[in-house]
C-alpha positions as CSV (number, residue, x, y, z in Angstrom):
1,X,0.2,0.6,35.6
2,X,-1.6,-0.9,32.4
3,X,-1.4,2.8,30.8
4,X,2.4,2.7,31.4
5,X,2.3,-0.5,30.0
6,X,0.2,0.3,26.5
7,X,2.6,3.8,26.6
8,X,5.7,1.8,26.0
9,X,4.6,-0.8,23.6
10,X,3.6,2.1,21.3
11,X,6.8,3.1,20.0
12,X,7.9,-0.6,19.3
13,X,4.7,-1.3,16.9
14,X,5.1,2.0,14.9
15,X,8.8,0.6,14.7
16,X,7.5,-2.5,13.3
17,X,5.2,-1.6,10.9
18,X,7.3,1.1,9.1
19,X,7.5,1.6,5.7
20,X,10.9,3.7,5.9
21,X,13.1,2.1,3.3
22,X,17.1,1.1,4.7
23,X,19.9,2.4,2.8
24,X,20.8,-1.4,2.8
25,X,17.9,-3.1,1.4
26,X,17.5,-3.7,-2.7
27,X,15.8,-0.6,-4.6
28,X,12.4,-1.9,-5.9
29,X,11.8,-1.5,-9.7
30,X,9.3,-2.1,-12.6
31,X,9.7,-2.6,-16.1
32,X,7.8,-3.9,-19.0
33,X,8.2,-7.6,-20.1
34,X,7.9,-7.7,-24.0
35,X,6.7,-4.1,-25.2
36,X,3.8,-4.6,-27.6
37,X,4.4,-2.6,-30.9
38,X,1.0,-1.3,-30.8
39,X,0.7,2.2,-28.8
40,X,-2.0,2.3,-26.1
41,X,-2.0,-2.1,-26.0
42,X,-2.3,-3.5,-22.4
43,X,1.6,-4.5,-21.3
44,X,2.9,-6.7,-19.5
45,X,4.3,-5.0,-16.1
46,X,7.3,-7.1,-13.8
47,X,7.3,-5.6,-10.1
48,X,10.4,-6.5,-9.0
49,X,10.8,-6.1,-5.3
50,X,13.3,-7.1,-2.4
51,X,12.4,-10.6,-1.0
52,X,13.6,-9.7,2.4
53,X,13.4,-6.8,4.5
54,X,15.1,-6.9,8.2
55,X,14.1,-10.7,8.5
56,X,11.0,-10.2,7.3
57,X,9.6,-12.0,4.0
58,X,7.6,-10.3,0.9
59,X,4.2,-11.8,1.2
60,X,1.1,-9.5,-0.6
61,X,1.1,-7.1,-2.7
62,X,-2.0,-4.0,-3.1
63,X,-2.2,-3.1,-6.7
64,X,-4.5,0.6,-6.4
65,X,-5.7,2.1,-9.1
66,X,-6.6,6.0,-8.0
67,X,-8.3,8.6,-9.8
68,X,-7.0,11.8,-8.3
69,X,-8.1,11.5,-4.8
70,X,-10.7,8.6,-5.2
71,X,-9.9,5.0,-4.8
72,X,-11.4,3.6,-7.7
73,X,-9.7,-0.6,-7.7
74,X,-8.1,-2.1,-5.1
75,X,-6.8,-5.8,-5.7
76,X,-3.9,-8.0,-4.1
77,X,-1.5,-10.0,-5.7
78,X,1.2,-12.6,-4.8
79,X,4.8,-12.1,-4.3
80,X,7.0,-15.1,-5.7
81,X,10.9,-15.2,-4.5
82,X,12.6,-15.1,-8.1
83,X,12.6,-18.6,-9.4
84,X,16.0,-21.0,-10.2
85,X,14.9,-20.3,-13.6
86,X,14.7,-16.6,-13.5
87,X,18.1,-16.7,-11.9
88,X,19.8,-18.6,-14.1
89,X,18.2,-16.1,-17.0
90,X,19.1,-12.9,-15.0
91,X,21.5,-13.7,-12.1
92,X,20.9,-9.9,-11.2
93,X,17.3,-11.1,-9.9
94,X,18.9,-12.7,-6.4
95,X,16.9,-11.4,-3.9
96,X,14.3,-10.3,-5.5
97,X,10.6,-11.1,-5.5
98,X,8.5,-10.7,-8.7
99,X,5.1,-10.2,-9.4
100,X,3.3,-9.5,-12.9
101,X,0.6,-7.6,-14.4
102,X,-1.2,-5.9,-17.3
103,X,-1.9,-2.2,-17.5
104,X,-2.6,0.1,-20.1
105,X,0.3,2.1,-19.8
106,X,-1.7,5.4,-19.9
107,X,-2.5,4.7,-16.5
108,X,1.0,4.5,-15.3
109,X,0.5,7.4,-13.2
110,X,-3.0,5.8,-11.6
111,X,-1.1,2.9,-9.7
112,X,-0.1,2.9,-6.3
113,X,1.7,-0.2,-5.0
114,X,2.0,-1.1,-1.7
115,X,4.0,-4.5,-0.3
116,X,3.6,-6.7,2.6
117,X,6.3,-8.0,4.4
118,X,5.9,-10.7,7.4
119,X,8.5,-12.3,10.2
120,X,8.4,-15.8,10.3
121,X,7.4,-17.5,13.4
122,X,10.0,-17.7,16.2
123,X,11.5,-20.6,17.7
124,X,8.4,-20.8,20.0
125,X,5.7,-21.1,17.8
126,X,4.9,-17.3,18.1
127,X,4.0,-14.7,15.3
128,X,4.8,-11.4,15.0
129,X,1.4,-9.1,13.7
130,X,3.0,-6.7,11.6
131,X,5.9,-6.5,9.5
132,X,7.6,-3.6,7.5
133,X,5.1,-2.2,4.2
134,X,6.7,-0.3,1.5
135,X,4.5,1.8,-0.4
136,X,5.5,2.6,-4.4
137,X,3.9,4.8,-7.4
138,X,4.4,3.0,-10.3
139,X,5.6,6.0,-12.2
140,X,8.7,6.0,-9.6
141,X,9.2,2.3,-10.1
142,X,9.4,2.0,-13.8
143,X,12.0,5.4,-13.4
144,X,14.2,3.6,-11.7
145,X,17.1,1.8,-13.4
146,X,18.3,-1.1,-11.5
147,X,22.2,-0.9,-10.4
148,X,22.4,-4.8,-11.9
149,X,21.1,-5.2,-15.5
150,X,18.0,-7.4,-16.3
């Protein structure tokens, strides 16, 4: 009976953890700050994010640098909900979560970005383990051109 048990919780936590995008959610996107006019300077990078997936709230983000096959960094960053001050500079950030770095940008094609969401705690005091995960290329994010202006 415990088998039976373990068999249908499985689908539920692959369900939970997915990193399948929804057509409804924001499209993530990157850009650079304040271009330096210097080629091959370390620039500022702006990961811009949805705040909220299904519920569930942007909490870490994995910053990997790769070399081919080989992990070669790994760090984690904080994701911060777009400030008043953002908003009022660029209303087109509402609902979006930002988080900065600096990169050469000849390694562009090096960084793989992966983002944490997590479900608050329910009325009970319980959490939930695992929340959706979006994983990103940084090449694809600085492609994409937000459908609101920034």
């Amino acid at each position: 009976m415990k088998y039976l048990a373990i068999l249908f919780l499985f689908p539920f936590s692959i369900w939970a953890c997915s990193d399948s995008s929804d057509v409804n959610e924001l499209v993530a996107y990157a850009s650079i700050l304040e271009p330096t006019p210097f080629p091959k300077q370390v620039e500022a990078i702006g990961i811009f994010i949805p705040s909220e997936i299904d519920k569930a709230h942007a909490s870490l983000m994995n910053i990997n640098y790769v070399n081919g096959d080989k992990l070669m960094l790994q760090t984690t960053i904080s994701v911060n909900k777009a400030s008043d001050w953002d908003l009022q500079t660029n209303p087109a950030l509402d609902g979006y979560s930002i988080s900065y770095f600096y990169l050469n940008l000849s390694q562009v094609n090096n960084i793989q970005i992966t983002v944490y969401y997590h479900y608050p705690k329910t009325k009970d005091g319980s959490i939930a383990m695992c929340g959706p995960v979006r994983n990103h290329k940084l090449s694809d994010l600085m492609a994409v051109k937000p459908s609101k202006t920034n």
